[in-house]
GUKE-449309 format. One line per 4 residues: their letters; for each residue y, x, z of C-alpha. Coordinates in steps of 0.02 Angstrom, whole numbers, plus 50000, padded with zeros to 5 digits. Example, Ala and Ser with C-alpha at 12.3 -4.5 7.8 and 13.67 -1.06 7.14 Angstrom:
as	49775,50615,50390 ~ 49947,50684,50357
***
This chain:
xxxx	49872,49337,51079 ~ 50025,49387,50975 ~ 50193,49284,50935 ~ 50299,49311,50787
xxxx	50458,49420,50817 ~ 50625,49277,50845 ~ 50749,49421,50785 ~ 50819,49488,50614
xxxx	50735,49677,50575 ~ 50812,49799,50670 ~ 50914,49924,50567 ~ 50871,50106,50539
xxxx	51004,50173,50642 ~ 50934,50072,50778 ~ 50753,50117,50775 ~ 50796,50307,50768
xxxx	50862,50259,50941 ~ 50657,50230,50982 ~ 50585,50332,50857 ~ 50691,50487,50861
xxxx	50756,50475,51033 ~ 50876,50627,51118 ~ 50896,50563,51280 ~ 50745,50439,51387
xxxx	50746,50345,51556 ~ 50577,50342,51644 ~ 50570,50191,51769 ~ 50393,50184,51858
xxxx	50390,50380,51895 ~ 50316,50386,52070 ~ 50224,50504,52227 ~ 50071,50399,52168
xxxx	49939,50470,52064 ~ 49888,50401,51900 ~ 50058,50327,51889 ~ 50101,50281,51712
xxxx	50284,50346,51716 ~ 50218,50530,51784 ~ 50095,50538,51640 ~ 50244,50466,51513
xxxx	50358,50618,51584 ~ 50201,50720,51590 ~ 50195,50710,51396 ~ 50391,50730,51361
xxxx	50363,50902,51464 ~ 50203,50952,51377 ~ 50284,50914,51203 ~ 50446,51002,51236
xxxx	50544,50849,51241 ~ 50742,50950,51236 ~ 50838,50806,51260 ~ 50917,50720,51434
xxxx	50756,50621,51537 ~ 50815,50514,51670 ~ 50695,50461,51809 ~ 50740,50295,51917
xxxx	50646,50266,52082 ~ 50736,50158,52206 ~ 50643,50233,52361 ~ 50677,50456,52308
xxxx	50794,50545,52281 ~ 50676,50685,52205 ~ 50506,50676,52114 ~ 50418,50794,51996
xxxx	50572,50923,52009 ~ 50691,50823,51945 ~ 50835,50694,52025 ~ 50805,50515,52028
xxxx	50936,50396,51991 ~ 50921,50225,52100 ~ 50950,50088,51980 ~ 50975,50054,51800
xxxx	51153,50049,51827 ~ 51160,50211,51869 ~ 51113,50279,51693 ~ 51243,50354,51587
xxxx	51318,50216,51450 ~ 51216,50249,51310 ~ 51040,50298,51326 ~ 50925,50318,51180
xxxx	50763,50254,51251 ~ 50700,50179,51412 ~ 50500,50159,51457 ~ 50467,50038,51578
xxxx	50306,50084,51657 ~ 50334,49939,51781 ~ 50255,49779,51835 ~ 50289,49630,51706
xxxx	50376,49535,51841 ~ 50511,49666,51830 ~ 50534,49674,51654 ~ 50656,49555,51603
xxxx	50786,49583,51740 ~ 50772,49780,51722 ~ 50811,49745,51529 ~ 50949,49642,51546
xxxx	51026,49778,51634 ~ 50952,49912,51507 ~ 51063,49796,51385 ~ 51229,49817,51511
xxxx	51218,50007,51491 ~ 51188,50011,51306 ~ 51021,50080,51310 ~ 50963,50075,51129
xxxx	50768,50051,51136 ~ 50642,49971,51284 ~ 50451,50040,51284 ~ 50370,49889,51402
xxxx	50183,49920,51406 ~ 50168,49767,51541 ~ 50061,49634,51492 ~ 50055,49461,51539
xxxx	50173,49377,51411 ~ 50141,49273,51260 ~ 49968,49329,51274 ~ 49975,49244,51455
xxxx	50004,49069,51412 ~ 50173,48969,51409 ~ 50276,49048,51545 ~ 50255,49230,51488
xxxx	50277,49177,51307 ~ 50469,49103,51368 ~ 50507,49277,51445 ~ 50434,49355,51288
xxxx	50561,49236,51215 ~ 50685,49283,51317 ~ 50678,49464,51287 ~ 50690,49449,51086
xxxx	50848,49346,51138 ~ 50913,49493,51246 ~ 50871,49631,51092 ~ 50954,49518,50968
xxxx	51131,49505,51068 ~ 51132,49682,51117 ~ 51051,49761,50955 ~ 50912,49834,51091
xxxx	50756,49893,50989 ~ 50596,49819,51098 ~ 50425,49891,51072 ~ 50290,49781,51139
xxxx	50263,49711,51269 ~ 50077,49738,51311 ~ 50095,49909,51206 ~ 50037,50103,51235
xxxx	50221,50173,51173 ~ 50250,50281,51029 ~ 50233,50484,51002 ~ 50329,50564,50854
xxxx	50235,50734,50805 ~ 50385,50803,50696 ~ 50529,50813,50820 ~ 50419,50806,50993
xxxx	50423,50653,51069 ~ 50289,50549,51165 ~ 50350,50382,51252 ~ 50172,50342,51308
xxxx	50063,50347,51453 ~ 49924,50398,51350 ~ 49881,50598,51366 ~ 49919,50654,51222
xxxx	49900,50830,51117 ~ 50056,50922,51099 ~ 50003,50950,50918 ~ 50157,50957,50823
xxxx	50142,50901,50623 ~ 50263,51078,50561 ~ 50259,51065,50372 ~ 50089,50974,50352
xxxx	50093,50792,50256 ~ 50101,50674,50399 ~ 50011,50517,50424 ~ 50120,50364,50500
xxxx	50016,50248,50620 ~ 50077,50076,50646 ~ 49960,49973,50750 ~ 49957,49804,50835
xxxx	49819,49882,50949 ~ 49866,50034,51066 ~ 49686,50080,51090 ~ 49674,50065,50895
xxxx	49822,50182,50859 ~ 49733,50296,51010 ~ 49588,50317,50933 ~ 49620,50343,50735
xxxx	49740,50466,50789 ~ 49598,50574,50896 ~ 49484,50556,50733 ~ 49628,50607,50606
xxxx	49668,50761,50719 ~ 49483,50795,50730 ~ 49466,50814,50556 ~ 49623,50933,50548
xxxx	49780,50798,50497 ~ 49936,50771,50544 ~ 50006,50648,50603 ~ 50206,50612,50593
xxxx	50221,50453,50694 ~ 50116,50343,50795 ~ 50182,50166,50855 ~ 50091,50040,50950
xxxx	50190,49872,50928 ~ 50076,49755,51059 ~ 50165,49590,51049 ~ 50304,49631,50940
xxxx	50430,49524,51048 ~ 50562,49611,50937 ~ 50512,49737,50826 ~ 50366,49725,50737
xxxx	50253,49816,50606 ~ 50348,49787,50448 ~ 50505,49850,50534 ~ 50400,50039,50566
xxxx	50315,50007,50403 ~ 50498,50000,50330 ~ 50555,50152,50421 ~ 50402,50246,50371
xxxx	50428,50230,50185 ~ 50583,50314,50176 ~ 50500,50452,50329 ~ 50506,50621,50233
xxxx	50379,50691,50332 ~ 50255,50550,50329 ~ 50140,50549,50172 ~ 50009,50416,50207
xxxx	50027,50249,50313 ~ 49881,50180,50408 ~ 49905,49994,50485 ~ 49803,49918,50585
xxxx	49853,49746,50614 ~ 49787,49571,50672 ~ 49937,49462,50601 ~ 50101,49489,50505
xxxx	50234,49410,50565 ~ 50324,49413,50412 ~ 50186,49418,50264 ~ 50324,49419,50100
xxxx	50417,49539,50175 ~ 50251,49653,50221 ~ 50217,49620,50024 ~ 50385,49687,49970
xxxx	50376,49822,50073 ~ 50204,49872,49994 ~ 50277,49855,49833 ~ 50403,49975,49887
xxxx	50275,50113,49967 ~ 50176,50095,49769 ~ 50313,50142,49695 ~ 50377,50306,49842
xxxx	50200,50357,49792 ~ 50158,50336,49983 ~ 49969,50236,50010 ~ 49983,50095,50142
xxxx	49800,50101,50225 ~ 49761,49942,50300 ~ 49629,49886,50447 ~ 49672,49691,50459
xxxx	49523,49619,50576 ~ 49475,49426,50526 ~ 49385,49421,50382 ~ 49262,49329,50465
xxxx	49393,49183,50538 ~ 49351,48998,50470 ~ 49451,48967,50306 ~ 49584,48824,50333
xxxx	49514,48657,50300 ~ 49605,48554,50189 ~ 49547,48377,50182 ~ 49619,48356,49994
xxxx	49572,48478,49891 ~ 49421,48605,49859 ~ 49536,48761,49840 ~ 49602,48749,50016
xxxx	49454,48732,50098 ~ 49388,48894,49999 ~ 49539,49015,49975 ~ 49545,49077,50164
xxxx	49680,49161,50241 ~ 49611,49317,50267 ~ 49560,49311,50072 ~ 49739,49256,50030
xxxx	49794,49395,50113 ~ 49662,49527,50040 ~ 49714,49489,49863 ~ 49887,49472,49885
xxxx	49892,49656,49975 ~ 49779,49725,49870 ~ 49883,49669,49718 ~ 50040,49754,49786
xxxx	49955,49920,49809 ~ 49878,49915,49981 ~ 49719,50003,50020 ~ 49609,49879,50112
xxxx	49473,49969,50230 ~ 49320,49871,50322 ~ 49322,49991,50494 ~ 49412,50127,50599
xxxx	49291,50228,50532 ~ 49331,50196,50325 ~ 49499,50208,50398 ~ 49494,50377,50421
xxxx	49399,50434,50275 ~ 49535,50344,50148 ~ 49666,50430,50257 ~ 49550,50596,50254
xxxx	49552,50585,50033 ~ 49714,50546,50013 ~ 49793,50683,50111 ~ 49698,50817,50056
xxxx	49674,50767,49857 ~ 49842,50652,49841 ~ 49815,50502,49698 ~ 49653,50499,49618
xxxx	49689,50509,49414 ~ 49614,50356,49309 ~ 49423,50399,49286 ~ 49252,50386,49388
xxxx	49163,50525,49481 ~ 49053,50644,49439 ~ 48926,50690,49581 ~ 48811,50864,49583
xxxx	48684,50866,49711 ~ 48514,50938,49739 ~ 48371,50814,49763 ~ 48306,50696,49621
xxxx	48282,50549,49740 ~ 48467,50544,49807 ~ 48531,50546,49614 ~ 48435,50380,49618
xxxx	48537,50329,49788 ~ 48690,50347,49726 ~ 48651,50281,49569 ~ 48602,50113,49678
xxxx	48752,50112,49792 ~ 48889,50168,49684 ~ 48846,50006,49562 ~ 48815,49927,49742
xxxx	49006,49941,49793 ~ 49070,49966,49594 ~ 49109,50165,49588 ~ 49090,50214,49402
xxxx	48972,50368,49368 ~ 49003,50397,49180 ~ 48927,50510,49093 ~ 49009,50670,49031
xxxx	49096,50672,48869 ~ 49010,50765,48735 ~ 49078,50952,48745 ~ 49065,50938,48960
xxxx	48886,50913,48919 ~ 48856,51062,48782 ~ 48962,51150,48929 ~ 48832,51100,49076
xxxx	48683,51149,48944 ~ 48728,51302,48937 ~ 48762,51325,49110 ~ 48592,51286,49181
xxxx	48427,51331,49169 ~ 48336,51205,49033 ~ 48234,51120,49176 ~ 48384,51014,49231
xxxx	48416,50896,49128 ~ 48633,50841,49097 ~ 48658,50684,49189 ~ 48778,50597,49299
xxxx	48726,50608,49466 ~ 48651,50792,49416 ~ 48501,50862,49528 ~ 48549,51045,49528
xxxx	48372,51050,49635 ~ 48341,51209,49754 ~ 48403,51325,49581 ~ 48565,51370,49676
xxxx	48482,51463,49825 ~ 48434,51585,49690 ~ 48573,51559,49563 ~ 48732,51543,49689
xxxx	48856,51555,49547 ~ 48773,51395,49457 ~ 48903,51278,49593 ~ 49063,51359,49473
xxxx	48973,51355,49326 ~ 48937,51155,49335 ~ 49086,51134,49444 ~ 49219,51208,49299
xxxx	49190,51090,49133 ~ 49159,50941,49253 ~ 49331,50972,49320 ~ 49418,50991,49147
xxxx	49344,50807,49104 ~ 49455,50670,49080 ~ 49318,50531,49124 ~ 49327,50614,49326
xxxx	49449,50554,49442 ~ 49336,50670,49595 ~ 49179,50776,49589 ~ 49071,50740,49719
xxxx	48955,50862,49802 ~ 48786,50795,49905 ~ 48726,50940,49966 ~ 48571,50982,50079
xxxx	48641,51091,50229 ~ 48480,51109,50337 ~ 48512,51235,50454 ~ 48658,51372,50469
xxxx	48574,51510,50373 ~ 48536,51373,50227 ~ 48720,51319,50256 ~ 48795,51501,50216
xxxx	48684,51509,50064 ~ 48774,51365,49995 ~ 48960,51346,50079 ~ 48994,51541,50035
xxxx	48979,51524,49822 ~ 49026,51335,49843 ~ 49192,51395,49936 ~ 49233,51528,49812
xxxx	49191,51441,49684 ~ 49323,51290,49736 ~ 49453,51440,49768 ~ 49427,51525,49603
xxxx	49454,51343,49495 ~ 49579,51277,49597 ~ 49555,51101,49543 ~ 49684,50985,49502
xxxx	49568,50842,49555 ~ 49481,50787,49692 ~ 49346,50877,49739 ~ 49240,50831,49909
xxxx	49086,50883,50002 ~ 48967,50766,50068 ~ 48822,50850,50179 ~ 48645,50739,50153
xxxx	48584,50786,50295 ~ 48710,50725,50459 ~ 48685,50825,50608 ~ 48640,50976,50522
xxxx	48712,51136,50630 ~ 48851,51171,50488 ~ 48943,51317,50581 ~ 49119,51251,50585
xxxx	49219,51394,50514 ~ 49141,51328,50332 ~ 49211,51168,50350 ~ 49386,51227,50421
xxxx	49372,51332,50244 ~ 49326,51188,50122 ~ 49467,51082,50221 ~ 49620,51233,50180
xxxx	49558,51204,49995 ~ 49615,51044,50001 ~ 49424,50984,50009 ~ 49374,50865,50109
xxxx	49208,50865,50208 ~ 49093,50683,50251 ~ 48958,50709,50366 ~ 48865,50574,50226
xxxx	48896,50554,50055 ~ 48877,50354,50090 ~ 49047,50373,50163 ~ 49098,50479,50032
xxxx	49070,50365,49890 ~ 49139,50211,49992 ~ 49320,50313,50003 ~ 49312,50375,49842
xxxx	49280,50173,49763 ~ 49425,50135,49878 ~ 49559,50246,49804 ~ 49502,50230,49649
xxxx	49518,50015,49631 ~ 49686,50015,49537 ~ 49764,49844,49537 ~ 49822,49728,49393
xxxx	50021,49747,49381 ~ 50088,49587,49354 ~ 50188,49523,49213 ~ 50344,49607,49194
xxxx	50485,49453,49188 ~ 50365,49304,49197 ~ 50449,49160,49181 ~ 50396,49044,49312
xxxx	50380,48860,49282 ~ 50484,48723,49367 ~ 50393,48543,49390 ~ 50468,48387,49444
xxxx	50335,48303,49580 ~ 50328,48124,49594 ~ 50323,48133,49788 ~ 50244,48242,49920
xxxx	50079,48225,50003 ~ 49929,48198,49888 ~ 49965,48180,49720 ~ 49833,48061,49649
xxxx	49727,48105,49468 ~ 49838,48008,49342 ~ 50011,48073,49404 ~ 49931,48251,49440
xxxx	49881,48260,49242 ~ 50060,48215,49178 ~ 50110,48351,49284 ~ 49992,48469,49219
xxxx	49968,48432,49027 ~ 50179,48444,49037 ~ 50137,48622,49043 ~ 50013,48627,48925
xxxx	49848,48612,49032 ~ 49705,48500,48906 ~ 49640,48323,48995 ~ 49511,48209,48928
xxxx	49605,48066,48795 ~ 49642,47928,48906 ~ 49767,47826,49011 ~ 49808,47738,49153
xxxx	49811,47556,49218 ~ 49801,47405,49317 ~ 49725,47276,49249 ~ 49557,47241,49177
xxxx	49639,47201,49001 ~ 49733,47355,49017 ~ 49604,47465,49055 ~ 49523,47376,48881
xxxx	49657,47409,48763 ~ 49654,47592,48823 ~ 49491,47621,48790 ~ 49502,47525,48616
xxxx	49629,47648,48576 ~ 49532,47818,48651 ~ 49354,47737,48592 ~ 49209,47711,48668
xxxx	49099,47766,48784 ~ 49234,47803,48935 ~ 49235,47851,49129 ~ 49332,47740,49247
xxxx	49422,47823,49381 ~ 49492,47728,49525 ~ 49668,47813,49580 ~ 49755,47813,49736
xxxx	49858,47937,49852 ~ 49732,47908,49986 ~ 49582,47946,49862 ~ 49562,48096,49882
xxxx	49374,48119,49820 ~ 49328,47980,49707 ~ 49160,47983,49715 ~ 49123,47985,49888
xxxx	49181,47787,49872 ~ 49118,47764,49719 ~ 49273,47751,49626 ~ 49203,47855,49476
xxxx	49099,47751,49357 ~ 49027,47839,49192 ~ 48972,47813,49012 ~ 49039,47627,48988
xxxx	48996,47590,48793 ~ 49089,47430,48772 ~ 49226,47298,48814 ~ 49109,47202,48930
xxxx	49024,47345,48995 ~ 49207,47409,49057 ~ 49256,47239,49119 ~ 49111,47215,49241
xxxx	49130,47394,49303 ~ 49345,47380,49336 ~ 49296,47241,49455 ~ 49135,47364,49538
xxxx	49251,47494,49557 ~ 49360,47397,49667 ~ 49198,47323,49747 ~ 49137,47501,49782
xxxx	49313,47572,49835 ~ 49340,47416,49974 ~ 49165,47453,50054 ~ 49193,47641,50088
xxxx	49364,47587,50167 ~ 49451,47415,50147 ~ 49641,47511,50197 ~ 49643,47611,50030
xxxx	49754,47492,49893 ~ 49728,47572,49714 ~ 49860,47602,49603 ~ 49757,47566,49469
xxxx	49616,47671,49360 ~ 49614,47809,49232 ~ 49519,47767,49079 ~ 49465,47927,49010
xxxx	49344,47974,48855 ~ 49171,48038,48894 ~ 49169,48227,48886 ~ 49051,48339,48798
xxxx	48928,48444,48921 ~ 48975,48613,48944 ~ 48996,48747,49081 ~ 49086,48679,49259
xxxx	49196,48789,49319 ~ 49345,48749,49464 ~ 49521,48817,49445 ~ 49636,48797,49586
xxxx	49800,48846,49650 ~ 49866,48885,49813 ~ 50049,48919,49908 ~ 50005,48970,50041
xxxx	50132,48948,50164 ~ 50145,49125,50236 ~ 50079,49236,50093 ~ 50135,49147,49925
xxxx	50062,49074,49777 ~ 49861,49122,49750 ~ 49757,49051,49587 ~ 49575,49014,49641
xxxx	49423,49037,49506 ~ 49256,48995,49510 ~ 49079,48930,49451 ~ 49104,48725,49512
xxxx	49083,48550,49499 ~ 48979,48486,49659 ~ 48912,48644,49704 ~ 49085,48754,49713
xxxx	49087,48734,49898 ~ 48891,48790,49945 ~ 48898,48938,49805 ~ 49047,49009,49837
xxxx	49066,49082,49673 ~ 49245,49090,49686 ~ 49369,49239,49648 ~ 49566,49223,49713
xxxx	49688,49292,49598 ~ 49882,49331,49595 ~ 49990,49200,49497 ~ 50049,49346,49376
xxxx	49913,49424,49296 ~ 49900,49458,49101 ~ 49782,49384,48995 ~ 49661,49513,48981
xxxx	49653,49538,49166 ~ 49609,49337,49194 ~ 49468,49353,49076 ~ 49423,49520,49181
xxxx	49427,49420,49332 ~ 49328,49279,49264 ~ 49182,49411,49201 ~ 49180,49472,49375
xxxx	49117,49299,49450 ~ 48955,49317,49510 ~ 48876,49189,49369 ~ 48981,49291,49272
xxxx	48867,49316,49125 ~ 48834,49148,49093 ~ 49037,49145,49020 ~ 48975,49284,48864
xxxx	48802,49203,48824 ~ 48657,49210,48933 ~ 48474,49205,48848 ~ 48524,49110,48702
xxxx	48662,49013,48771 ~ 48810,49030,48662 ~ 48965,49135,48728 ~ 49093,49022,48815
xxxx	49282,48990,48796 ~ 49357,49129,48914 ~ 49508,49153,48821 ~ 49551,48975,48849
xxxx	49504,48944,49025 ~ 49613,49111,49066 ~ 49767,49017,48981 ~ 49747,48855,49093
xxxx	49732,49001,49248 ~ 49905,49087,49185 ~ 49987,48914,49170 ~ 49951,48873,49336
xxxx	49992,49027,49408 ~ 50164,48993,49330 ~ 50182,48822,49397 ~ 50161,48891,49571
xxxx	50295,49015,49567 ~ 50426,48904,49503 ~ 50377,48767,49585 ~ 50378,48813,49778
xxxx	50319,48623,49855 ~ 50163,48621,49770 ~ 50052,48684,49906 ~ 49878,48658,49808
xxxx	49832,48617,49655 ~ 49640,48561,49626 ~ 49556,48550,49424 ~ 49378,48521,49450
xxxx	49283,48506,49347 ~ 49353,48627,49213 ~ 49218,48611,49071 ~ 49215,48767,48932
xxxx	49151,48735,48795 ~ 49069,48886,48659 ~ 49192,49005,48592 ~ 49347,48944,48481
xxxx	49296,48762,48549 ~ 49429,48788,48713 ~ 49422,48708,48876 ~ 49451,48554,48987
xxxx	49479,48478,49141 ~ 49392,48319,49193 ~ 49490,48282,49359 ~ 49643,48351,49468
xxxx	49724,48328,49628 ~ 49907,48411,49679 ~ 49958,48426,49862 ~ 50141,48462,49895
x	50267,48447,50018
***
């Protein structure tokens, strides 16, 4: 369990004091093995830490070689960094008087605090109190420390490699999780990257990922960020942030566990019982440039492309491999997880044509079969006019490895042929066969060319799809939409649509009263047949009580169903008092489809789309979408539904409105941003209607503050 930080970000200047630390205190240095302080000043010696260390051990005066000091007073004013490898009890006293002598930064890896239960979580309190008076930098509690590969310095109890990133492109870790952070880095260093910083933030009592996230972006030496995190603390400011990484040209990587959490039920409204947090949070990220990743192991394949081959240029892949039955694999999985395999443009093809033999046939995957065991040069000749095509972002290669004298028959040309075209694009190598005894030099080679090597093209593809999703950018100067609300709470149907068709959203002809003859003379001035709606705050679903009754033809018919409808409404539960009903004109039949809106509280403003009516909560044909997107990309969005096909015609059905449902979508997604205490907004049914013949809403529901 994690608490949200109590403190403003720490500045720069003050996290260089953790991050970039000359001079380090050590309490928890001891005669006992396995200590975590001796392994903490273990790693400052093995990494050449040059600056001042300062060990504190009541009880010596000596240990490991060096002088012990025997209190925190005793330090020099001033200290960069302390690590408190120390029992939690200890902690808060010891940094209070870390905070009397200036110290600049406290590493606590004790647990036991918020994650403990109320006591802990009012000394985790406490010590966010203590950073924010003194300016102290706190990382963790219940963390693994930090190691920074550029200038030498490991504040952690973890062994680790005294690998140092020189003039390699760095990856930044930030992670929640110490084990996490631990174990990407081991993989990225496996596969030959640097990294330039690794943080473990634990509880984030007062410091938390957004403020390394922040410092990261403007790191010279750190070209890719990987985060693995369970919760922001501060979601709008992680957005901005991302925003501001897009435009450095430096990827944010994220692992965010949760995706499987129950959505947050909302007892009003359809949209917040479908738009889930972790969904919120996926398409918000996602629309301000993050790359979202399902596993550690994803992770590191993202991390593995973008190092080596940078940003992927607009385009699909192209992918050359050597078995007829795989080209049908990746046909299947790259439509599985929407990777585009175009085909070549016309002169790539006369190219290829003449560049093979006339048994393989010009295609995209293209089975090269066994023809370059005897023909080693035919890997350049494909490999060159697929490169100089603008339709390929990467060229992928599956190749059979088999055994190590196969593997030299095919790395060798492949390798030279790679060094001879330097490519300007991505180009990567996927072995088929995992587990075959590649001898390692070969990949060490294909890795210096800026190629990187999957042990399965699965994984391959998956990274490739994942750089390659290029988000909508928003509307440039959208002017949001201010609304004036009625009240808070639930908004009932007939105030909800003068809201909404002030902004240009279509209802059903109709109005509102509260009496029988009222009710009469609106429908003699709408016409006949008409739906009565009964209307109250605490109404939320009409016809659960029965409050919705349909397809009155006449005065009398209308009459005998106002009094029903109260009837009805008093059975389900005699404490709701109606306002009054909504007399509405009978709608045409057409296609139900739900469009919601959503502020969330931590993330923002979120438009919900689906296939609905009764059924939008067991289909779950639902899409969440930012507030800002353009026309075109609505409609996109809307085509990408699952019952997607029914919106452009489907076996003789005419095509459907899009263009109109996509303006109700970009009205409400203006309505949300200007208008901040809406927290949901609910139109469902939407019915669209054939092409040219626009779109409607049948009912509506706001929720606001």
């Amino acid at each position: 369990m994690t608490v949200a930080a109590t403190i403003a970000p720490p500045g720069a200047r003050a996290l260089d004091r953790l991050l970039k630390a000359r001079s380090v205190a050590i309490l928890g240095v001891s005669e006992r093995t396995g200590a975590l302080g001796n392994q903490v000043l273990a790693n400052l010696e093995l990494h050449g830490f040059a600056g001042d260390i300062h060990l504190i051990n009541a009880k010596h005066d000596m240990l490991a070689g060096r002088l012990c000091l025997r209190s925190v007073d005793d330090l020099p004013i001033g200290v960069d960094a302390a690590v408190l490898a120390i029992p939690g009890a200890a902690v808060l006293d010891t940094v209070r008087a870390l905070a009397r002598r200036d110290v600049g930064a406290a590493v606590i890896f004790a647990a036991g605090f918020a994650e403990g239960g109320e006591e802990g979580f009012a000394v985790q309190r406490e010590l966010a109190r203590i950073a924010a008076d003194s300016g102290m930098v706190i990382e963790g509690p219940n963390c693994l420390g930090m190691t920074n590969y550029v200038d030498g310095i490991a504040l952690t109890f973890v062994k680790t490699p005294a690998e140092r990133l020189g003039d390699r492109p760095g990856v930044g870790i930030v992670s929640q999780s110490g084990a996490m952070a631990v174990v990407l880095g081991t993989t990225l260093m496996s596969k030959g990257l640097g990294i330039s910083i690794s943080v473990s933030t634990g509880n984030e009592a007062a410091s938390g990922a957004e403020d390394y996230l922040d410092h990261l972006i403007d790191a010279p030496h750190t070209r890719v960020i990987a985060l693995i995190v369970e919760q922001f603390r501060q979601p709008r400011r992680f957005l901005a942030l991302a925003a501001k990484a897009r435009a450095a040209g430096k990827p944010i990587m994220l692992l965010h566990p949760g995706r499987s959490s129950a959505a947050r039920e909302s007892a009003a409204t359809h949209t917040g019982a479908m738009a889930g947090d972790w969904q919120v949070m996926k398409t918000l990220a996602e629309h301000a440039g993050v790359v979202l990743v399902g596993g550690l192991e994803e992770l590191a394949d993202v991390i593995d492309l973008a190092i080596r081959c940078g940003p992927l240029a607009p385009g699909g892949a192209a992918v050359l491999t050597e078995s007829g039955a795989f080209k049908a694999l990746a046909l299947d999985l790259c439509e599985a997880i929407g990777l585009d395999l175009p085909a070549p443009a016309p002169e790539t093809s006369a190219a290829l044509r003449s560049a093979m033999p006339d048994f393989i046939p010009v295609s995209n995957p293209m089975d090269l079969t066994a023809q370059s065991l005897v023909d080693p040069d035919l890997y350049r000749r494909t490999l060159a006019p697929l490169l100089a095509d603008d339709r390929f972002s990467a060229i992928i290669l599956g190749i059979i490895q088999t055994d190590a004298a196969t593997a030299k028959l095919k790395f060798e040309p492949i390798i030279e042929a790679i060094r001879a075209l330097a490519p300007a694009k991505a180009v990567i190598f996927a072995g088929l066969d995992e587990g075959a005894p590649v001898p390692s030099h070969f990949i060490t080679a294909l890795r210096a060319l800026g190629v990187p090597y999957f042990p399965s093209p699965d994984r391959a593809f998956r990274a490739v799809a994942r750089l390659n999703a290029r988000p909508h950018d928003g509307i440039a100067g959208l002017a949001p939409v201010t609304a004036a609300l009625p009240h808070g709470g639930v908004i009932p149907e007939y105030r909800a649509k003068a809201v909404l068709a002030a902004i240009g959203v279509p209802f059903p002809k109709g109005g509102f009263a509260t009496t029988a003859e009222e009710a009469q003379a609106v429908a003699a001035r709408i016409g006949y047949p008409v739906v009565l709606k009964a209307q109250a705050q605490a109404l939320s679903h009409k016809s659960d009580a029965g409050g919705v009754i349909l397809n009155l033809a006449d005065a009398d018919a209308l009459g005998a169903a106002w009094q029903r409808l109260h009837d009805n409404v008093a059975a389900y539960d005699a404490s709701v008092s109606l306002d009054g009903a909504l007399i509405e004109t009978m709608g045409a039949r057409g296609a139900e489809l739900i469009v919601g809106a959503r502020n969330d509280p931590e993330w923002g403003p979120v438009i919900l789309i689906g296939f609905g009516g009764v059924q939008a909560e067991i289909l779950q044909d639902v899409r969440l979408l930012p507030p800002d997107l353009p026309h075109e990309a609505i409609m996109a969005e809307l085509r990408a539904l699952k019952s997607g096909a029914l919106l452009d015609g489907w076996r003789g059905s005419p095509a459907l409105d899009v263009e109109a449902v996509a303006a109700i979508v970009a009205r409400l997604g203006r309505l949300l941003l200007g208008t901040p205490a809406i927290r949901e907004i609910d139109l469902n049914p939407v019915i669209v209607f054939p092409q040219g013949q626009g779109a409607i809403a049948l009912d509506a529901l706001i929720l606001a503050d």
